[in-house]
N, C-alpha and C positions, 0 to 999 in steps of 0.2 A: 504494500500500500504506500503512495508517494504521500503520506499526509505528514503534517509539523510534528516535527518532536519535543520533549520538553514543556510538555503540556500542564499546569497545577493539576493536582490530586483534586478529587472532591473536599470541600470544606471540609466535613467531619471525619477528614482522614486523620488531621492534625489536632484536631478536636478531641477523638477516639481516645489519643495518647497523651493529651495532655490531661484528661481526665485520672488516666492510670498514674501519672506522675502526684495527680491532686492526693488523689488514694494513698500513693507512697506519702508522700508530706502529713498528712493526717495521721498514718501509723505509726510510722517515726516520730512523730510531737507525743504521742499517745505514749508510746513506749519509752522515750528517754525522758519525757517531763521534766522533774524537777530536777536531774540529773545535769540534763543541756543547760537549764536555765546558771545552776548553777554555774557549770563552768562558763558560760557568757560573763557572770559577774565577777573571775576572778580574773578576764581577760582586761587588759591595760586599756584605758580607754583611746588611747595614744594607737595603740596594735590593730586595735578592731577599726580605729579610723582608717588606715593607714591598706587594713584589711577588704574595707567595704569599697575606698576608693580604688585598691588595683583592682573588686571584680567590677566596678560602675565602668570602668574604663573596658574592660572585655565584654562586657554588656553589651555598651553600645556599639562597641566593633559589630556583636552578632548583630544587631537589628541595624546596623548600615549594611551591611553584607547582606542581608537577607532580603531589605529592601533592593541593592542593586541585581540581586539575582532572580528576580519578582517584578520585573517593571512589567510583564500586561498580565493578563487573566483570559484564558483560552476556555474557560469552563463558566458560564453564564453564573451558573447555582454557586460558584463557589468565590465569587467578585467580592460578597460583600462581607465575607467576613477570615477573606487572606488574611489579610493585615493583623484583625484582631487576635487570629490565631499565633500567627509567629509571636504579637507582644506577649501570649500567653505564657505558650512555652520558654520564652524570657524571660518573663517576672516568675514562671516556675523553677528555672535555674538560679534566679536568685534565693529565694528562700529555701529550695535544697540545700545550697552551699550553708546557708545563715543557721539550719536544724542540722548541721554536718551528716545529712545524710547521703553515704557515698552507694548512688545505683547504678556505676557505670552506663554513665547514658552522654555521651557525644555529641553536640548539636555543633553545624557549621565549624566543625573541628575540633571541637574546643569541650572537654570536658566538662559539665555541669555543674561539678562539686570542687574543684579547684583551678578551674580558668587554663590547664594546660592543656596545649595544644596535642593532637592526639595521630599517630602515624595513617595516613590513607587508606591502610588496607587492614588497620586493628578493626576487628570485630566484624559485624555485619550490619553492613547500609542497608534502612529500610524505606527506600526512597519514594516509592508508594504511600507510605504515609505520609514522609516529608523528605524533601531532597537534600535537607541537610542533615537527617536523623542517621545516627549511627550507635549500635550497639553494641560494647562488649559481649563476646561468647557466656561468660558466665553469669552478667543480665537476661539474656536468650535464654539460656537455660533456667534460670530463677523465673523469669516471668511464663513460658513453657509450665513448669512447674504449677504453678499459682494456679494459673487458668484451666491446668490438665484437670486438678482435683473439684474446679466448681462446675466444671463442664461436665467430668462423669458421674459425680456425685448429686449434684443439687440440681442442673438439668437434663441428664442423659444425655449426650449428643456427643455426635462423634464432629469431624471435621471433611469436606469436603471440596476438592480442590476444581473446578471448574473449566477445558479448555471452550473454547469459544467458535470458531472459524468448522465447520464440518463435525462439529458434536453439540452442538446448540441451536446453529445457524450455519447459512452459508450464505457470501456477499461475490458479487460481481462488481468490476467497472461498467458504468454505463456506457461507456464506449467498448465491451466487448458482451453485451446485450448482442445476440444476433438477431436477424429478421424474421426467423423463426418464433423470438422472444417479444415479441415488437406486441403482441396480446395484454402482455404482461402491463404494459402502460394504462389499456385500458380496463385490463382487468382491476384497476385501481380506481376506475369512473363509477364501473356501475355493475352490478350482478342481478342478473332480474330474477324477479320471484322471491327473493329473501324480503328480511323485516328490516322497514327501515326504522331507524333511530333519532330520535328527535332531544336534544338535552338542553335544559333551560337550566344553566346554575344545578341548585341540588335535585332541583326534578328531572324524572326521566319518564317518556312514552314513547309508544312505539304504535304501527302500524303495517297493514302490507302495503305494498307499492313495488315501482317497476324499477326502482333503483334504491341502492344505500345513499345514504346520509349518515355521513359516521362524523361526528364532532369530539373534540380531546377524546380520540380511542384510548389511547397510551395512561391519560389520566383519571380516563372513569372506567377502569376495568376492573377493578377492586368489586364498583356498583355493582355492572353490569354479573358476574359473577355471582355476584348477593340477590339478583330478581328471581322469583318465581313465576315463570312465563308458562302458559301451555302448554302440553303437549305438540299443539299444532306452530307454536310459536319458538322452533329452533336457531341458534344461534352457532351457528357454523365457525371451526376455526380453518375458512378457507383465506382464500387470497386476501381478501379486504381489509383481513385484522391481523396478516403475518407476513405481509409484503410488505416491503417501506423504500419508497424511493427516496436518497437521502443526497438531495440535488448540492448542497453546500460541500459536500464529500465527494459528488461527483461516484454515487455507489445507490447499487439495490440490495437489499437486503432480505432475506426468507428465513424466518424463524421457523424451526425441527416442528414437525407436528406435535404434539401434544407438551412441550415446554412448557408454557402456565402452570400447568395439572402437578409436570413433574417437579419445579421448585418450589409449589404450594406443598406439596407432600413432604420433598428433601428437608425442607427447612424446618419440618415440624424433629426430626432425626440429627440434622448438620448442623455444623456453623459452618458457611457456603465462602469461599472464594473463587474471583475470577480470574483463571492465572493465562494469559496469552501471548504468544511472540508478533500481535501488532504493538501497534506503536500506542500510546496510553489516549490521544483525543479518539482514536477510532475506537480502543476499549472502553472510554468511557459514554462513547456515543451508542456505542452495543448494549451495554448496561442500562442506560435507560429505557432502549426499546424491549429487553428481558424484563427490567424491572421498575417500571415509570412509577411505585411508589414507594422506591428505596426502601425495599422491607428484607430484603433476603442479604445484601452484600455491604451496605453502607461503604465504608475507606479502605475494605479487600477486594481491590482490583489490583490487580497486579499485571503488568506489560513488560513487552521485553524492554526498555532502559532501567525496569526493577531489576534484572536478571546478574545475577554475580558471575555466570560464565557465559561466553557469545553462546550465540547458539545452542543453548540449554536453559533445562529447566530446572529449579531445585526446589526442597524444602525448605533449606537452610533458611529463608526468609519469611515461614508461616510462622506465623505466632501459636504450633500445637507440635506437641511431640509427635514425632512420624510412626511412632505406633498406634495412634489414635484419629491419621490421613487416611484417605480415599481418594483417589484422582482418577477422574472421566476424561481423556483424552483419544484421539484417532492417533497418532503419532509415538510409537515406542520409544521412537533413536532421542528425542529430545530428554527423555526421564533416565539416564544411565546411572542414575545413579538411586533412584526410588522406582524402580519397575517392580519390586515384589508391589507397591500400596497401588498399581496402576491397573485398571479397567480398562482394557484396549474397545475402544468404540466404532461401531460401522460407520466410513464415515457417509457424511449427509450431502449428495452433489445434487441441489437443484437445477440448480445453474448450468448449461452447455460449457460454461469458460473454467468452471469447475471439474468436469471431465478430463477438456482437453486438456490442462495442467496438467492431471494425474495421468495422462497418456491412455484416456480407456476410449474405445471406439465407439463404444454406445452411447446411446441417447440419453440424455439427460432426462429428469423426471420435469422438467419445463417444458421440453419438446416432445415429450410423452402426453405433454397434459395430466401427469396426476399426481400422488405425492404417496409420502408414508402413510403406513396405516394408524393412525390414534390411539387403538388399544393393543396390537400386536408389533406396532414399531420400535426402534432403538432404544427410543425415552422409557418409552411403557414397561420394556424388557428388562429395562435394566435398572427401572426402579425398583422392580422384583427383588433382583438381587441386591439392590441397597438395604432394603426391609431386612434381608432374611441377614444379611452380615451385621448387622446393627441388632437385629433380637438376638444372634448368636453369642454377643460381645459383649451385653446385658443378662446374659441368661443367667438368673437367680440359682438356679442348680447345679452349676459350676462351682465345682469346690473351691477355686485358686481366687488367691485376692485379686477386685478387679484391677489396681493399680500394675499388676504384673500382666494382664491381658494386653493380647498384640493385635491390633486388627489385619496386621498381611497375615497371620496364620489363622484366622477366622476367613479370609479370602481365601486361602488354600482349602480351607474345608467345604466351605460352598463351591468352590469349582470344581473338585473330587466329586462331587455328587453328577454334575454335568451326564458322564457317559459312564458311571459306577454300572457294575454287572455287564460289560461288554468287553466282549476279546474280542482283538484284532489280530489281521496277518495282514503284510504286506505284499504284493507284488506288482514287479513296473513300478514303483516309487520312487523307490531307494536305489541309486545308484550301486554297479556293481564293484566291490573291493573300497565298497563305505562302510564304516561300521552302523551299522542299523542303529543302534541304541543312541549315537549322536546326531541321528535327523531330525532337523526340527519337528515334523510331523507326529517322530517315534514319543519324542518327550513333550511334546505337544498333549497327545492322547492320553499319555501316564497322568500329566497334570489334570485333565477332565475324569480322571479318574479308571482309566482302563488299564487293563493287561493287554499289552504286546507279546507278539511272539516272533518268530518266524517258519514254524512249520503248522498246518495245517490238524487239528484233532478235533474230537463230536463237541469240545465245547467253545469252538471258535463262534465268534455269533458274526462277524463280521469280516469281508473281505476288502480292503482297499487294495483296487486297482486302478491302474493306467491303462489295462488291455484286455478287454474281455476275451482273448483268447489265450491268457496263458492256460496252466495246468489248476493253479490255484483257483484262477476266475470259474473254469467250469466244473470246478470241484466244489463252488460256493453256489452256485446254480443247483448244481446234482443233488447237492446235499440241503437243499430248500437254505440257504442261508444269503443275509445279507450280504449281496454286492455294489460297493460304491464308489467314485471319484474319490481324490486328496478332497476334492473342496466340503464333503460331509463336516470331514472332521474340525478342517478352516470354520465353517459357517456353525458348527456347535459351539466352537471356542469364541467365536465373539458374539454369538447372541445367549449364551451359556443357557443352551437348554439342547438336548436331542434333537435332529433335525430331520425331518420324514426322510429316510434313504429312499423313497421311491423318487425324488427331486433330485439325484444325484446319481442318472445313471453312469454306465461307464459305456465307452464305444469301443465296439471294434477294433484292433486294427492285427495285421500280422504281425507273426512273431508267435515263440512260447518261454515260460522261464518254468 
């Protein structure tokens, strides 16, 4: 995407944390009380001047510095109270330093509790929250901590890491909209036969007629959601309410069928982040059309200028221990380093220019004219599996404390279930003078839960082939058993459920193994 970088964070990114800062200062005053007070009064009044004035002086270096690194506002919502935020978290540096309470916390270089300046690559920048926030490792971990115990104790929830581009949505340039696509504009005019909508302020009515009339969709969806309409009176998540031509970007946008349904559910389970390799105004522009009434992600949006390594993704910058992450993403190679906590996702190509990117020859679901299915698509599927890893990791009948529960080995045991009670053999797959047990495919299968083999006996249930003719394939015929393509087992593993083998025949060809 060519769009600007260096974009402000939403308001209550900086907000979020300066709050947590207020909390620290409260606890701290709470806990050393009379202790601080005293020693303030045995300090020289000479010292403490002397003291106040070098940090007034690193003070205002921060809030010059932060004001020349802040001259516009790229984010409409968050204009009117930049300013007030950075003075925040200033004046909260100052009276941490004055309660000597030391929380390894870095702002614009500069340590918070003693004014020195701090190495560029100490700790971990959370620049999503603020671009000049910086975190010691063993803050990260304290505050990690903190949060782990009210998260799974006092609200149950896990954490949930968000990608964005073909697991959410998918976006095209308007200049690679083909003519094929060219519907699509006016599928934004008018849909006949649906209920048009009519909204005065806080009133809402409705009626039939020959076209929509859709006014703030984005901001009365909350409403619309909460009406009890008829039977006869349905409200479709077609084109009108999940396309968005977004002319100022020079981009269209198509949100995943059933997304609403799925962060209205996730969220009651998650605390939700959005983590993506765009650029942060196109993440934050995506965010509001997911979520136009900031209930699910508030200041956890995360873009690649958050990113501590190019081209990668990490944990290192959530605010929750990675035993207690989940991450929805289309894309493995970017997570190298958190692929046990990873959900690999089908991804979602509306778009034709989506396709042709990924190099696939077929039609896009735009020049198909149709889209995912609502209750058996990718969202739906796999919020299945969010439920079932999230009651697993909860489950009161588990002996083990839950502080010591992992959520990647609660994902290993819901994917084990996937194709449990199924043998496989291979043939035509596997390369000859490869070791079988290291093809992806082989430890692919074992993770969904099956036994592999390589020889053929009465309790093989399944034959994957490339070649309906070898010896194998008509030995899995003969013997009434399933015969299938690699792509079975492919399309079990990312929609994590068995998938009809009769959808995956195998073809023909010469040869025998």
């Amino acid at each position: 995407m060519s769009l600007a970088e260096d974009s402000p964070v939403h308001s209550s990114s900086s907000d979020d944390y300066a709050a947590i800062l207020e909390a620290e200062l409260d606890a701290a005053s709470n806990s050393s009380g009379d202790s601080v007070e005293g020693a303030e009064e045995e300090e020289s009044g000479a010292e403490e001047n002397d003291d106040i004035g070098d940090f007034d002086l690193d003070h205002e270096r921060v809030k010059r510095q932060k004001v020349e690194l802040n001259p516009g506002i790229v984010n409409p919502q968050s204009s009117s109270s930049q300013g007030a935020t950075s003075e925040n978290i200033g004046s909260l540096c100052h009276r941490l330093r004055r309660k000597s309470v030391h929380i390894l916390v870095f702002f614009a270089g500069m340590c918070m509790k003693c004014g020195l300046r701090a190495d560029d690559d100490s700790g971990v920048a959370l620049k999503y929250i603020d671009k000049n926030l910086r975190l010691a490792n063993d803050e990260m971990t304290r505050l990690r901590d903190k949060d782990f115990k009210d998260l799974l104790f006092n609200r149950k929830k896990l954490y949930l890491v968000l990608d964005l581009d073909h697991t959410l949505l998918n976006s095209s340039r308007l200049t690679d909209i083909t003519e094929e696509e060219a519907y699509l504009n006016n599928q934004r005019d008018s849909l006949p036969g649906e209920i048009v909508l009519l909204f005065c302020l806080s009133e809402c009515s409705y009626f039939y007629g020959g076209s929509w009339i859709l006014v703030l969709v984005s901001v009365l969806r909350p409403v619309l959601c909460s009406i009890s309409l008829p039977h006869s009176f349905r409200i479709l998540d077609t084109l009108k309410t999940s396309l968005f031509r977004l002319d100022r970007m020079h981009m269209m946008t198509k949100l995943r069928p059933y997304v609403h349904t799925f962060l209205e559910e996730a969220s009651k389970l998650f605390e939700m982040y959005i983590y993506t390799m765009g650029e942060r105004p196109y993440a934050l522009e995506m965010a509001d059309l997911l979520d136009p009434g900031n209930k699910y992600f508030h200041s956890r949006i995360i873009a690649q200028g958050d990113c501590t390594q190019k081209f990668q993704k990490g944990l290192d910058i959530v605010l929750g221990r990675e035993s207690t992450v989940l991450i929805l993403d289309d894309t493995e190679a970017v997570w190298k380093e958190n692929k046990e906590n990873l959900i690999l996702m089908d991804r979602y190509h509306f778009f034709a220019s989506s396709c042709k990117n990924f190099g696939f020859s077929h039609k896009s679901l735009s020049l198909l004219k149709t889209d995912e299915s609502e209750t058996d698509g990718a969202l739906a599927t796999v919020l299945k599996v969010l439920q079932q890893a999230h009651s697993l990791f909860f489950d009161k009948e588990c002996k083990d404390n839950l502080e010591d529960r992992d959520v990647r080995q609660v994902l290993k045991t819901v994917r084990k279930e996937v194709l449990k009670d199924c043998k496989i053999v291979f043939t035509r797959v596997i390369p000859v003078n490869f070791t079988a047990e290291h093809h992806h495919l082989w430890r692919m299968a074992e993770q969904l839960g099956a036994i592999c083999s390589t020889e053929v006996d009465h309790s093989v249930t399944h034959v994957v082939s490339g070649d309906a003719g070898t010896d194998k394939s008509r030995w899995a015929a003969r013997e009434n058993k399933f015969l299938v393509n690699p792509g079975w087992i492919e399309a079990s593993n990312i929609l994590w459920r068995k998938q009809p083998e009769e959808k995956f025949p195998v073809s023909p060809t010469r040869g025998k193994q």
